[in-house]
BAFI-3210 file (N, C-alpha, C; in Angstrom, 3 decimals, decimal comma, padded with zeros to 6 digits):
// residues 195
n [1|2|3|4|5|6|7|8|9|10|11|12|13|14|15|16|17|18|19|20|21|22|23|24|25|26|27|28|29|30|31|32|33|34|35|36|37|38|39|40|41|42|43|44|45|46|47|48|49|50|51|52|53|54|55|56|57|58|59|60|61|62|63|64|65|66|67|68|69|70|71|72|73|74|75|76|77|78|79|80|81|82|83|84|85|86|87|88|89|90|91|92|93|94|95|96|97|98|99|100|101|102|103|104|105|106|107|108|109|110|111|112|113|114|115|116|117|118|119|120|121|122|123|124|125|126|127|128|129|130|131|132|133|134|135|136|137|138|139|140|141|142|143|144|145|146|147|148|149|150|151|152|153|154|155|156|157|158|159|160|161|162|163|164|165|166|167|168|169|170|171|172|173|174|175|176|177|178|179|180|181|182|183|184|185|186|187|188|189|190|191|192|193|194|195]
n.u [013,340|010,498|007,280|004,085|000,819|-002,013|-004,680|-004,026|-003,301|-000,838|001,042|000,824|001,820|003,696|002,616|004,607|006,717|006,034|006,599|009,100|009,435|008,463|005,936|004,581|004,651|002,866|000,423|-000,080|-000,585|-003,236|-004,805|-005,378|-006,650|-005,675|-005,593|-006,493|-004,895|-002,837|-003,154|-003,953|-001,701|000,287|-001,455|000,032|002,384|004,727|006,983|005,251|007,034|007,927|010,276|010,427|008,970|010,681|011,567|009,237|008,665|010,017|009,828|009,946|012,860|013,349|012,554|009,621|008,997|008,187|008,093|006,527|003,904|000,325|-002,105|-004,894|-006,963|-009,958|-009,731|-008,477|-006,428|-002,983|-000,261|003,128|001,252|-000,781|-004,087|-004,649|-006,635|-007,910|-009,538|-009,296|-006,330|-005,606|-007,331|-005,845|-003,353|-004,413|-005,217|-002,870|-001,974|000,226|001,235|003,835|005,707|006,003|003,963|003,649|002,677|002,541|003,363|003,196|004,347|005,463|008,614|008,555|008,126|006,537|006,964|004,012|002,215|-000,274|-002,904|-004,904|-006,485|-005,768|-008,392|-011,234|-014,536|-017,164|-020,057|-022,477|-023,432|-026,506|-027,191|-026,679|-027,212|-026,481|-025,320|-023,013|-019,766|-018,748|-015,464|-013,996|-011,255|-012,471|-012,761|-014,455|-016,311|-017,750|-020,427|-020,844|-020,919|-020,715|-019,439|-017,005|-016,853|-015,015|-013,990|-012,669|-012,800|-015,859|-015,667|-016,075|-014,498|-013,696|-012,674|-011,042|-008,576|-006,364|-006,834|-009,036|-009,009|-010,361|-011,998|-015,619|-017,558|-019,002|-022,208|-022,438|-021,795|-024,152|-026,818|-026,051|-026,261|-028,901|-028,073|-026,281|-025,424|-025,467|-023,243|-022,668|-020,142|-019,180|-019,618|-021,282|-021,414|-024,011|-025,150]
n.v [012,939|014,845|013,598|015,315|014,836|012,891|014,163|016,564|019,933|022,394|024,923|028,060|030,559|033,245|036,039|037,809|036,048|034,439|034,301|033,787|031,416|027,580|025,974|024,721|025,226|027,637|026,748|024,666|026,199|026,795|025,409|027,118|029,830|032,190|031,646|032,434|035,168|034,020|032,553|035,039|036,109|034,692|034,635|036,864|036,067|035,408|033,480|030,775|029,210|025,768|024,398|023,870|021,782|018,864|020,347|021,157|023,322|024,627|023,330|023,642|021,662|020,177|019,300|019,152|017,038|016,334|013,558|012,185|012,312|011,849|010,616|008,688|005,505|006,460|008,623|011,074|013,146|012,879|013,563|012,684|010,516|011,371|013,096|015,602|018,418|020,922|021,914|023,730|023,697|021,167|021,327|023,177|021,744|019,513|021,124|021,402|019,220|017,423|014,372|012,676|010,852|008,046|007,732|008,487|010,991|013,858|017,247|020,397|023,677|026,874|027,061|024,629|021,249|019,014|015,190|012,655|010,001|007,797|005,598|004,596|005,562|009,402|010,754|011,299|010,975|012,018|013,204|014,854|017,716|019,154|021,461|023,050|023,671|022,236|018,373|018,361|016,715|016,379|016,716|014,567|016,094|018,850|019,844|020,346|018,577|019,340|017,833|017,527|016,140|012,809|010,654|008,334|005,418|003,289|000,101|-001,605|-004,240|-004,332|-001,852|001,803|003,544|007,226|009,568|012,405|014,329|012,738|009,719|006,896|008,032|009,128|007,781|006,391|006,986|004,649|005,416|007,584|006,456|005,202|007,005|007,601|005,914|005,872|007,269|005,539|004,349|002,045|001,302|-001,088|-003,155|-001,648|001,564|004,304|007,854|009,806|013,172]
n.w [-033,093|-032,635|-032,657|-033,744|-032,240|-033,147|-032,966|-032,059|-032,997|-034,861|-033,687|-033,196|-035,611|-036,272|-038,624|-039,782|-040,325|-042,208|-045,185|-045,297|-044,440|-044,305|-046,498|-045,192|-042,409|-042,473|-043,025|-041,722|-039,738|-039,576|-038,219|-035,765|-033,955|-035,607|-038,360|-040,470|-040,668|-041,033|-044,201|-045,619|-045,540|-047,102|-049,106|-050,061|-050,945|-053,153|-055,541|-053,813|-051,223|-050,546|-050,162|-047,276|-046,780|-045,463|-043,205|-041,419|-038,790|-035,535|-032,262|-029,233|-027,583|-029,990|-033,374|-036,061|-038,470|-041,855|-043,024|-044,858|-047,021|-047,059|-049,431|-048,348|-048,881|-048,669|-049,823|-047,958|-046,581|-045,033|-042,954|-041,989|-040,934|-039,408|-039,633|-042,056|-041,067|-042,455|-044,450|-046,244|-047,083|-047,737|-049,865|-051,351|-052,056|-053,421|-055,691|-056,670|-057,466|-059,215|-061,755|-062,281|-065,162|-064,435|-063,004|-060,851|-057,650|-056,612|-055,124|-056,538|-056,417|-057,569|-057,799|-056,235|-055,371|-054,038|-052,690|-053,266|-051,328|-052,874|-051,922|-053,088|-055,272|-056,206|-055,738|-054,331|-054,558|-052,170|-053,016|-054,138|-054,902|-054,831|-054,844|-057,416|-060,879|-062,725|-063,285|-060,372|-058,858|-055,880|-054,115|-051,601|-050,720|-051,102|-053,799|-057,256|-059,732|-062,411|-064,640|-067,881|-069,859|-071,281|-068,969|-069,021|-066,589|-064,770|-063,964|-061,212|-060,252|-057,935|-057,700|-058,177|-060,257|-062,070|-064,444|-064,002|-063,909|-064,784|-066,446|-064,591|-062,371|-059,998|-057,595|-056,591|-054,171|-051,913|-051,222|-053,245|-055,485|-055,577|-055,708|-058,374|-059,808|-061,023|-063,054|-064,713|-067,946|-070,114|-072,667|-074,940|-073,409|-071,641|-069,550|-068,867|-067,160|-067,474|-067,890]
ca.u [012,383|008,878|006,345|002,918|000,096|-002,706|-005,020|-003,858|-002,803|000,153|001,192|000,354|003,013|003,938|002,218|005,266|007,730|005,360|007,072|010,569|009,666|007,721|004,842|003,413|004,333|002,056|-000,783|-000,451|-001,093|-004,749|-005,236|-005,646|-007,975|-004,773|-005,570|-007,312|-003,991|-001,791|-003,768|-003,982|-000,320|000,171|-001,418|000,854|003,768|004,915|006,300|004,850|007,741|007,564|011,038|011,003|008,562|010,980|011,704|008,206|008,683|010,867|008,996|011,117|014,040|012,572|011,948|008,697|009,674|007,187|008,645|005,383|001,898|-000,331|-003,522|-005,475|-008,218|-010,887|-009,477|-008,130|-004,846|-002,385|000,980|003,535|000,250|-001,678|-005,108|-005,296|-008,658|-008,217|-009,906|-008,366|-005,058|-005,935|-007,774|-004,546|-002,422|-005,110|-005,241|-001,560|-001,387|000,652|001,782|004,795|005,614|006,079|002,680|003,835|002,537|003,487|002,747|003,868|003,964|005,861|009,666|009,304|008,119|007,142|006,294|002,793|001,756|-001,501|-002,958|-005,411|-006,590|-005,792|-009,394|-012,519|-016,053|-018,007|-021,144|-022,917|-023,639|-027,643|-027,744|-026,450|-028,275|-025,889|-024,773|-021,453|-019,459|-018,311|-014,931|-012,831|-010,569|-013,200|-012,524|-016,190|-016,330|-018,967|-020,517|-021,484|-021,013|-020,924|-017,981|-016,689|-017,223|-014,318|-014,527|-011,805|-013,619|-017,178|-015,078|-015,786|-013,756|-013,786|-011,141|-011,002|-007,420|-005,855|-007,505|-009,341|-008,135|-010,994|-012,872|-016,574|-017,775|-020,537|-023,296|-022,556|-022,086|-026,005|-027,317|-025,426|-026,430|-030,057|-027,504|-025,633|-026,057|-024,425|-023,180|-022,131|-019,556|-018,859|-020,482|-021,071|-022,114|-024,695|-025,808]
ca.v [013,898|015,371|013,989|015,923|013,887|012,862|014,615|018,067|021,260|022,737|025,970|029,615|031,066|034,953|036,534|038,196|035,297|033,399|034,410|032,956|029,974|026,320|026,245|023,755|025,518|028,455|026,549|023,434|026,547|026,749|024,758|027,851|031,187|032,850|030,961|034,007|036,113|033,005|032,596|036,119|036,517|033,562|035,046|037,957|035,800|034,762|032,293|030,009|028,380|024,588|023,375|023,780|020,442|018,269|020,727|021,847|023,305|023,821|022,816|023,482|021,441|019,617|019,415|018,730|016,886|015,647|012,707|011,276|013,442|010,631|010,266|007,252|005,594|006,841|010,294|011,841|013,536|012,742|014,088|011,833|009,596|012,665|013,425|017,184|018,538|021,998|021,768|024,754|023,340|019,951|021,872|023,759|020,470|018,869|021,688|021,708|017,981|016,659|013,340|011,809|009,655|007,025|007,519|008,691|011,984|015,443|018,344|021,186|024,978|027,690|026,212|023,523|019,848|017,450|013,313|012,446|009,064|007,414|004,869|004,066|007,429|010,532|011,958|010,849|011,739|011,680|013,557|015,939|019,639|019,290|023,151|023,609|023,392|021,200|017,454|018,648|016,026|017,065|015,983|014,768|017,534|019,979|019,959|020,249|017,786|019,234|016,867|018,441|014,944|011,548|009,983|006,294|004,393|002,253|-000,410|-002,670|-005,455|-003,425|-000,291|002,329|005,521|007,830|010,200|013,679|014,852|011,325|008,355|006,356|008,803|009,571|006,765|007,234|006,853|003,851|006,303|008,287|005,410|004,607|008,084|008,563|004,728|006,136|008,291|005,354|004,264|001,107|001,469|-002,634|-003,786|-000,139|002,219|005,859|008,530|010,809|013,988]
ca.w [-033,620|-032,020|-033,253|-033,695|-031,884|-034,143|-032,983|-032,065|-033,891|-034,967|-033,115|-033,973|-036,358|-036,545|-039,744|-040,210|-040,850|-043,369|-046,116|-045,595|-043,770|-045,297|-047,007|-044,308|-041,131|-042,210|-043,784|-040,531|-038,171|-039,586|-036,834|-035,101|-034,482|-036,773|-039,684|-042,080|-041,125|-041,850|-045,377|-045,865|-045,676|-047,457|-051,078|-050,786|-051,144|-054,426|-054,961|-052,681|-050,761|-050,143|-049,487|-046,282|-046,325|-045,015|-041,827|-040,623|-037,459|-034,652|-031,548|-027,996|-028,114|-030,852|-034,580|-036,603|-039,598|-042,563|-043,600|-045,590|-047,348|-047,695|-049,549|-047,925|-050,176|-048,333|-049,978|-046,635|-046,322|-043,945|-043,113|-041,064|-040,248|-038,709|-040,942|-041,837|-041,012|-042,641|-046,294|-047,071|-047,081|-048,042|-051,281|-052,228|-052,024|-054,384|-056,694|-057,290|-057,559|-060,827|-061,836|-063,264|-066,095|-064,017|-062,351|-059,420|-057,723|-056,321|-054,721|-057,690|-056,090|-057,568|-058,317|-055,700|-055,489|-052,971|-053,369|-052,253|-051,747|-053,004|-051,935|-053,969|-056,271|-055,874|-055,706|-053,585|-055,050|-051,462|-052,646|-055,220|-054,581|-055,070|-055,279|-058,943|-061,725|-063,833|-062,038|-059,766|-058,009|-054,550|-053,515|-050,088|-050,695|-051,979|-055,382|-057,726|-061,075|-063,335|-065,835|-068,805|-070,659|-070,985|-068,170|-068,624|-065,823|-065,005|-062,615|-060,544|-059,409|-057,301|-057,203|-059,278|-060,767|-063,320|-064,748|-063,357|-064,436|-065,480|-066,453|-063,438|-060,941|-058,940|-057,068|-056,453|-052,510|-052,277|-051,337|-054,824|-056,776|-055,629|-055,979|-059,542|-060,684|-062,400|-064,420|-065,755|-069,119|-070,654|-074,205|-075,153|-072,239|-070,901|-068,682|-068,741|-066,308|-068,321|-066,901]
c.u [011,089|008,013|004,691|001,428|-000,971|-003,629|-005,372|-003,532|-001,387|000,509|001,090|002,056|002,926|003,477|003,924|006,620|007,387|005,806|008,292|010,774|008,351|006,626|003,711|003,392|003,320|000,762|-000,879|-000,913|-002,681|-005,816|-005,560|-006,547|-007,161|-005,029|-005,945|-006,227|-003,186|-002,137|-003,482|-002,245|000,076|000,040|-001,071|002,255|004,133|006,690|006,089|005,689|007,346|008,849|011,511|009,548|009,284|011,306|010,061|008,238|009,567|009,832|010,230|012,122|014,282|012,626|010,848|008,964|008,945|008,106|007,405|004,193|001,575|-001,907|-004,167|-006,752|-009,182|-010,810|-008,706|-006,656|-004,739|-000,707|001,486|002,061|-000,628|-002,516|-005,091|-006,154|-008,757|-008,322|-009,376|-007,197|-004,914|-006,799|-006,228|-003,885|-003,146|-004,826|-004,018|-000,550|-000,764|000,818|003,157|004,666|005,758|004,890|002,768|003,343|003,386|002,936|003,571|003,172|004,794|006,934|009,504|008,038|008,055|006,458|005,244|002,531|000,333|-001,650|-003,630|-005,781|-006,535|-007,149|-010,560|-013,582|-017,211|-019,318|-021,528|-023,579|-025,384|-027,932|-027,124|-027,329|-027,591|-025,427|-022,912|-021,325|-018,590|-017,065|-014,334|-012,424|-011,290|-013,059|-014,005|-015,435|-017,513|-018,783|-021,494|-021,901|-020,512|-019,514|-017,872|-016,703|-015,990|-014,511|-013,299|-012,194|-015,297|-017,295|-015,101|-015,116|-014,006|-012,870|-011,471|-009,628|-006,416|-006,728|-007,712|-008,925|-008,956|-011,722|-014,312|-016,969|-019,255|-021,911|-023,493|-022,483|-023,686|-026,394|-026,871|-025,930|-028,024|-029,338|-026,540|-026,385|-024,740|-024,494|-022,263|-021,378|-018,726|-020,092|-020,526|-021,834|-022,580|-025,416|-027,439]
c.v [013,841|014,690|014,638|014,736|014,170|013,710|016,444|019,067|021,556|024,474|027,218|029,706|032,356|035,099|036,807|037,335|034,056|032,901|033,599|031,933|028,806|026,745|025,693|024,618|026,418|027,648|025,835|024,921|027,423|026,537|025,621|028,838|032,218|032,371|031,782|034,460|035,114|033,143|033,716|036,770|036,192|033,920|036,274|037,479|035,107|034,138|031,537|029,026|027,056|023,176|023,206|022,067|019,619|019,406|022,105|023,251|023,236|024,375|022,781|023,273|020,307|019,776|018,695|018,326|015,804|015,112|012,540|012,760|011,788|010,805|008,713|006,786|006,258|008,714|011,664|012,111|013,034|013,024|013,658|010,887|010,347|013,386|014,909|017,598|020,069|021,763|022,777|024,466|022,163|020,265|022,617|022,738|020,102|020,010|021,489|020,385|017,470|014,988|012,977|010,983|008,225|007,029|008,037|010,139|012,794|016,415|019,613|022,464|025,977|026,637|024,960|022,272|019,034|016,036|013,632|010,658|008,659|006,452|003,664|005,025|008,599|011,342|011,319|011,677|011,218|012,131|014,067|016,434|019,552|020,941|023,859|022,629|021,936|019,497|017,713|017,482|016,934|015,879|015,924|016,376|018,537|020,603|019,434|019,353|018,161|018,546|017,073|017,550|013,805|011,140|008,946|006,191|003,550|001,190|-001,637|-003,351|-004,721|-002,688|000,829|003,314|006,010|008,680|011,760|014,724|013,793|010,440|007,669|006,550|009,116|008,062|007,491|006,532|005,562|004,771|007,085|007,766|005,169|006,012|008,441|006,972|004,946|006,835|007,559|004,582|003,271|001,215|-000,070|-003,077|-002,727|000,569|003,339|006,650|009,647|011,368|014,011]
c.w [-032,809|-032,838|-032,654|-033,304|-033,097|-034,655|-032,315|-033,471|-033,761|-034,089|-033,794|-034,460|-036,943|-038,390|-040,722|-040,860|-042,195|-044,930|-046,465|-044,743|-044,620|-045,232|-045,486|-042,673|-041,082|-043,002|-042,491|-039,472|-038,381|-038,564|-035,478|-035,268|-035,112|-037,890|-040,512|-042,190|-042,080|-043,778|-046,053|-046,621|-046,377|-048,772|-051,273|-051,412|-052,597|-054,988|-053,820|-052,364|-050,440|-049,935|-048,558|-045,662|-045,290|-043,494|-041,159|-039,503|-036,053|-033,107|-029,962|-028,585|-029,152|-032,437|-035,023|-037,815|-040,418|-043,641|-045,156|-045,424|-047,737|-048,271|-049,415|-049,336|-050,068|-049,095|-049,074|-047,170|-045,208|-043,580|-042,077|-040,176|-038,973|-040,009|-040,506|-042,325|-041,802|-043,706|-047,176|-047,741|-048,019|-050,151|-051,710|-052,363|-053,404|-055,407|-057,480|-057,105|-058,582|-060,278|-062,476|-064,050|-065,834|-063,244|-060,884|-058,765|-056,771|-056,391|-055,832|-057,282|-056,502|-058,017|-057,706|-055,629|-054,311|-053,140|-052,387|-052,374|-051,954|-052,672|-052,700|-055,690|-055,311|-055,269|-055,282|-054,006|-053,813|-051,800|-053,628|-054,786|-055,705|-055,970|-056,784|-060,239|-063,172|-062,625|-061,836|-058,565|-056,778|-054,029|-052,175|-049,997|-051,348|-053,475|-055,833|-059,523|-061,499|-064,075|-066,727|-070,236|-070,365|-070,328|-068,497|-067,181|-065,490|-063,573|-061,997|-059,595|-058,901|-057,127|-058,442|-059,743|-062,168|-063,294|-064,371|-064,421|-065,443|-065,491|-065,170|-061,935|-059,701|-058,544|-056,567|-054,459|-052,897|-052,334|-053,256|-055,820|-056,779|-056,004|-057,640|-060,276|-061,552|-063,171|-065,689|-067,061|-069,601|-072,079|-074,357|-073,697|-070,849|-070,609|-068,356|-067,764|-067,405|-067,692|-067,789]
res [x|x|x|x|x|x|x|x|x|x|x|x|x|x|x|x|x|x|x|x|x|x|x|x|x|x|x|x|x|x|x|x|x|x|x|x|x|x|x|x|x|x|x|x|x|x|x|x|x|x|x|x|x|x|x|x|x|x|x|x|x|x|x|x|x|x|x|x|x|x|x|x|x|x|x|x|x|x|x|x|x|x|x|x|x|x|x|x|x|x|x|x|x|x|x|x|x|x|x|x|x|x|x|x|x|x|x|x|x|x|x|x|x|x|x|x|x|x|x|x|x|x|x|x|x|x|x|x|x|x|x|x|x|x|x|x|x|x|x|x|x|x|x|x|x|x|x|x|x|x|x|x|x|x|x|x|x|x|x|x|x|x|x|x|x|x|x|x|x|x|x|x|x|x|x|x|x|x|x|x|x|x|x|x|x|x|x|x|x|x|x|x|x|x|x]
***
């Protein structure tokens, strides 16, 4: 198998075949100055194909083939151990993240299904979006956490998270743990974020 160097792009991909080929080959060719049509094309299609995960791409005499989605702790995607830089993409993944009953997660689009791994949480809180009037967390994958009330706090060992979608799912970035620590508020042996 080919693989895709770390830090390149994936190859332009015809508007017109978007529809009946993987979710990833037309979202990975973001990576290009096609990326609006790709997109474009993209939310005419319903549903949104995604089992062509395991075969990406065919590449010369070659295949592109995404073994592994990884979320690192730091929050980053990464697909076969290549970080993808398009937030666009990287935000639809997140949006249409579930879990299992066994804790395990997954990409959930239309009928189809693919495993993601975590490494640590699902959801990185690098920052907060100054420019709204309520406190909004800003994440990795561009996903916004308004806080309209009091968060728990949880903490594993110096590390902290709070719950987003599941319990202790998001981790907070050191910087935003300091910037968000005049907001906490200890109630007996617990610790809340109060906007």
């Amino acid at each position: 198998m080919n693989q895709a160097p770390a830090h390149t792009d994936f190859a332009w991909v015809p508007r017109v075949h978007l529809c009946q080929i993987s979710l990833f080959i037309a979202l990975e060719a973001a990576w290009t100055s096609d990326y609006n049509n790709c997109i474009v094309c993209l939310s005419r299609c319903r549903p949104v194909p995604i089992s062509c995960l395991r075969l990406v791409r065919e590449r010369g005499s070659g295949m592109y083939v995404i073994n592994e989605i990884r979320i690192a702790r730091n929050g980053k995607w990464y697909a076969n151990g290549a970080e993808m830089f398009r937030l666009q993409i990287v935000n639809l993944f997140a949006t249409h993240l579930e879990r299992d009953e066994n804790g395990g997660y997954y990409i959930h689009l239309g009928q189809e299904t693919h495993p993601v791994v975590v490494e640590d949480s699902p959801f990185y809180v690098i920052g907060i979006d100054e420019s709204k009037e309520k406190l909004t967390l800003v994440f990795q994958d561009r996903q916004e956490m308004e806080i309209t009330e009091p968060v728990k706090v949880y903490f594993d060992g110096d590390v902290p998270y709070i719950s987003f979608k599941w319990e202790k799912d998001t981790k907070l970035s050191r910087g935003t743990y300091w910037k968000l620590s005049e907001k906490f508020e200890h109630r007996g042996d617990e610790v809340y974020l109060v906007p």
